[in-house]
C-alpha positions, 0 to 999 in steps of 0.5 A: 899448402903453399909450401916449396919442396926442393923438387918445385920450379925456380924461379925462371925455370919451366918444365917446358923449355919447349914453350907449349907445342902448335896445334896441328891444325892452326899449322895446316891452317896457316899453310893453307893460308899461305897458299891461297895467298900465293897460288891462283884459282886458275893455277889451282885449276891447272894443277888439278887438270895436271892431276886428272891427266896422270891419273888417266895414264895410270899415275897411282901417285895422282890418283891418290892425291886426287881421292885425299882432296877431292872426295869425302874422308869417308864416303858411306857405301849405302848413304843412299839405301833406306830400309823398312826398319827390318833391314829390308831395303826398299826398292822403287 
């Protein structure tokens, strides 16, 4: 133990030229930053009344957009159904 090999590091040498890689997520997150910093609510506002109004003309592009941002990842279909224990759902 503690013993060199020829295969070890020298010194000022690393097995990562590279450095070690950002994290995806503090990327998004410093973009997101920058863009609340560079973009007002109410531009924020425009460029979503923008989005809506190409949708209703059959943007599929703006609808996309629209589903990514403003609804849930994965909305659960039955989120609001209870049922018996049995598998029987239960109606007022």
């Amino acid at each position: 133990m503690g013993t060199k090999t020829s295969t070890s590091w020298k010194p000022g040498q690393t097995g990562n030229p590279g450095g070690r890689p950002r994290s995806v997520r503090r990327v998004q997150y410093s973009r997101l930053r920058i863009m609340d910093a560079s973009v007002s609510e109410a531009d924020w506002a425009a460029i979503i009344d923008k989005a809506i109004e190409q949708a209703r003309e059959g943007d599929a592009t703006a609808r996309a957009w629209l589903s990514k941002y403003l609804l849930p990842e994965s909305p659960d279909p039955f989120a609001d159904v209870t049922t018996d224990g049995v598998g029987q759902v239960l109606t007022d």
